[in-house]
Structure formats: structure tokens, C-alpha cells
C-alpha positions in Angstrom: 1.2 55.7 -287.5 0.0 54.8 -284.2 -2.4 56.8 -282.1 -1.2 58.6 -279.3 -2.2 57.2 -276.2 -3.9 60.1 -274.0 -3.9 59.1 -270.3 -8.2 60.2 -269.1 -8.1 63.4 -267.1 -6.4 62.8 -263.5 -8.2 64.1 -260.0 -5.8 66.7 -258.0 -5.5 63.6 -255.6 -4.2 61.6 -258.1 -1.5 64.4 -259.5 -0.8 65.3 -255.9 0.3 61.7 -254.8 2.3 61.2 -258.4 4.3 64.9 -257.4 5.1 63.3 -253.6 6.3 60.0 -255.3 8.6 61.7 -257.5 9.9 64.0 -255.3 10.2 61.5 -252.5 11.3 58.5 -254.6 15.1 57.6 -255.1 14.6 54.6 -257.5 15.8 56.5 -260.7 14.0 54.5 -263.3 10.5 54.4 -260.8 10.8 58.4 -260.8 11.5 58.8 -264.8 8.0 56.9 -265.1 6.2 59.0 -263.1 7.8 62.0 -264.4 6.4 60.4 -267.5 2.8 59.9 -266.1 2.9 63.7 -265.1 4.4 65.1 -268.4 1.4 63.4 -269.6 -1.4 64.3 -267.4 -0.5 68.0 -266.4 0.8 69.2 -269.6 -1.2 66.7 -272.0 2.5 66.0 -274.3 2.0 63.0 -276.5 4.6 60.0 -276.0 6.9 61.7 -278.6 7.5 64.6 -276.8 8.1 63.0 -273.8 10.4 60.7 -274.9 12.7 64.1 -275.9 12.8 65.0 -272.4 13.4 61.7 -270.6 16.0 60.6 -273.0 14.3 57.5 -273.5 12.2 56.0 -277.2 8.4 56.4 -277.7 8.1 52.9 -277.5 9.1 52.7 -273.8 6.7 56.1 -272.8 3.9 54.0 -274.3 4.3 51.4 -273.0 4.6 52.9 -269.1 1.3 55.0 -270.0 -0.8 52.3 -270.7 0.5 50.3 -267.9 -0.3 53.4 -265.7 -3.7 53.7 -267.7 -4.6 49.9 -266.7 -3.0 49.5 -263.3 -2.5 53.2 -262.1 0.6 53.9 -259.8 1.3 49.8 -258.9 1.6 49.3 -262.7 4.5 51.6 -262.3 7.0 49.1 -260.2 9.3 46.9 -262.3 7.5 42.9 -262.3 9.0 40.3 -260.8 12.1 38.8 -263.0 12.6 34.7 -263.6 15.6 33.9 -261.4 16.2 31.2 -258.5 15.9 32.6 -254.9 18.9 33.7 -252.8 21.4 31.6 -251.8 22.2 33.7 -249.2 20.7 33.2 -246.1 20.8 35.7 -242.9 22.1 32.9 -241.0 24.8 32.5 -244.1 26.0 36.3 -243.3 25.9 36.5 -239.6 28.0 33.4 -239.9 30.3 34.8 -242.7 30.8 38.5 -240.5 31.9 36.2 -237.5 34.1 33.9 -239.5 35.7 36.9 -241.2 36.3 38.6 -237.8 38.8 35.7 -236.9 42.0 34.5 -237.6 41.7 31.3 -239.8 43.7 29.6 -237.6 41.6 30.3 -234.9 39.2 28.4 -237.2 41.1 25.5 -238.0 42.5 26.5 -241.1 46.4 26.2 -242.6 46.8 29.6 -243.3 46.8 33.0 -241.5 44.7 35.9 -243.7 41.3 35.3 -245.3 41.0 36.1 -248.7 37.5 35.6 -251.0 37.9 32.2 -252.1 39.4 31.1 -248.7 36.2 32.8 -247.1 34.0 31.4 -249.6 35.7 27.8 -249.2 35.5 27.8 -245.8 31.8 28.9 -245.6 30.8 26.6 -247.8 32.2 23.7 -246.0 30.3 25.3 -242.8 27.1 25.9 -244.2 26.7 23.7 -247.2 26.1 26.7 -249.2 28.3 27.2 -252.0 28.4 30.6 -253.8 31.4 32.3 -256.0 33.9 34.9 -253.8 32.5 38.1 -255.4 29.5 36.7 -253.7 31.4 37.2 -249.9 32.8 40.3 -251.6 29.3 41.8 -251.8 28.0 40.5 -248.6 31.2 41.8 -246.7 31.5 45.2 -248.9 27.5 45.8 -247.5 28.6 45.0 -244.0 31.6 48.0 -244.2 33.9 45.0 -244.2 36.7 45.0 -247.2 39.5 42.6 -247.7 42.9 43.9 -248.9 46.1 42.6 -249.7 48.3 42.0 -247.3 51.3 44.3 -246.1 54.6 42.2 -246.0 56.6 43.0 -243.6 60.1 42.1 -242.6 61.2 42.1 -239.7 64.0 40.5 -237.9 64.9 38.7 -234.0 68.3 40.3 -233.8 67.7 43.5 -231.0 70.2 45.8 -233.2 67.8 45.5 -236.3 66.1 48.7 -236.0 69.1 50.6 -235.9 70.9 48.7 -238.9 67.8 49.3 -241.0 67.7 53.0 -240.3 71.7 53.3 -241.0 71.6 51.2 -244.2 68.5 53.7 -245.5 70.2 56.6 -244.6 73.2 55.4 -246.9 71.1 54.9 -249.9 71.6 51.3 -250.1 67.6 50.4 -249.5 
């Protein structure tokens, strides 16, 4: 059995600046670790009994109390992960929102409504950056901008439609 880790006795400063961070912070996981560090340091609860009231395994309390123990609130924040960098450039979505603002045939293009892959086709023969369209989904959905499908409508040149469509509902025979 494993020792419990005991975190050394905390200054009021200390305690006082872990309280505003977790009442201020809206990063769930960031605030379960400090609740963590407090459970610990106020009320002295080994990684066991913490666990119980984070919903979370002794293993991961441990591990977040010595990382606080060796690094202090810092050690907290989740590291880095291994990944490329963005594709997506602020250049990439300024250009995107105005392309998307447009008609595509206003743009060149052989077809009158945008959708993803269109968007993301296009873009990509703009910018030279190719990404996947739930890639412009995201971009678009952040800007307040969502594509949906299209509304058929039809419609007619003959002046008297209006009328015959109105007479042809009322009779039950659309």
C-alpha cells in the first residue's frame, strides 16, 4: 500500500488564491483539481477520500497533488498535447465569412447555395489550405453562421398561379 501523499501546510495566501480560482474558473477539469488541492489542504482528506467526492480514482488525485506539491498552482494546467499546428489561419476565416456571405455565382462558381464541401472546395482552391467540411462547419458555427438545407420552392410564370394554388388546396387535392 502506498503512502498517502500529504500536501505541507498551505499559507492563507496560498488557500485564498486556490478559493478565487475555483470560484472564478469555468474550466471544469482545472476547477475539480483545485477542489482537489483544497480538500486536501483545508481539511487534510487523504487521496482516497477525495477521490469519493470528485468522482474520479486515487490514482488521478495523486497524481494532481504531487504535481501541485512540485509546481504549485501552474502544475495544475493541462501540458501541451503532441499535435500539428492549426491549419486555420485568421486570414483563412475572414476569407471563409466573406465567401460564405456571397452567392457562389457571384464567385464564379456553377451552382447557386453553398454547402460544406462546396465551401471547403472552394476555399481550398483560394487559399491553398485544404481542411475537411466539418472544419468550415466549426469555423462558421463560432462565427453565428449555420448552413441549412435548402427550401424548394415552386413557383410558377403564369400570373393566375397564386389563385389556382389556393383553389386546388382548398379542394383537398394538394
Amino acid at each position: 500500500m502506498r503512502a498517502p501523499i500529504r500536501l505541507p501546510e498551505l499559507a492563507p495566501e496560498a488557500i485564498a488564491e486556490l478559493d478565487a480560482l475555483y470560484h472564478t474558473m469555468r474550466d471544469a477539469r482545472l476547477r475539480t483539481r483545485v477542489q482537489m488541492i483544497l480538500l486536501a489542504a483545508e481539511q487534510g482528506l487523504a487521496a482516497p477520500a477525495i477521490a469519493r467526492i470528485v468522482r474520479s480514482d486515487d490514482d488521478t488525485v495523486l497524481l494532481w497533488l504531487k504535481r501541485y506539491r512540485a509546481e504549485g498552482i501552474n502544475g495544475l494546467a493541462d501540458r501541451p498535447r503532441a499535435g500539428g499546428p492549426p491549419k486555420v489561419t485568421a486570414e483563412y476565416r475572414e476569407q471563409l465569412l466573406r465567401a460564405v456571405r456571397q452567392r457562389p455565382r457571384s464567385l464564379g462558381q456553377p451552382y447557386s447555395l453553398w454547402t460544406l464541401q462546396r465551401l471547403a472546395n472552394y476555399m481550398a482552391e483560394q487559399s491553398g489550405i485544404r481542411v475537411e467540411a466539418e472544419t468550415v462547419r466549426v469555423h462558421l458555427r463560432a462565427a453565428g453562421i449555420v448552413l441549412s438545407r435548402p427550401q424548394h420552392k415552386v413557383t410558377s410564370p403564369d400570373p393566375e398561379y397564386e389563385v389556382k394554388k389556393r383553389r386546388l388546396k382548398r379542394s383537398g387535392t394538394i
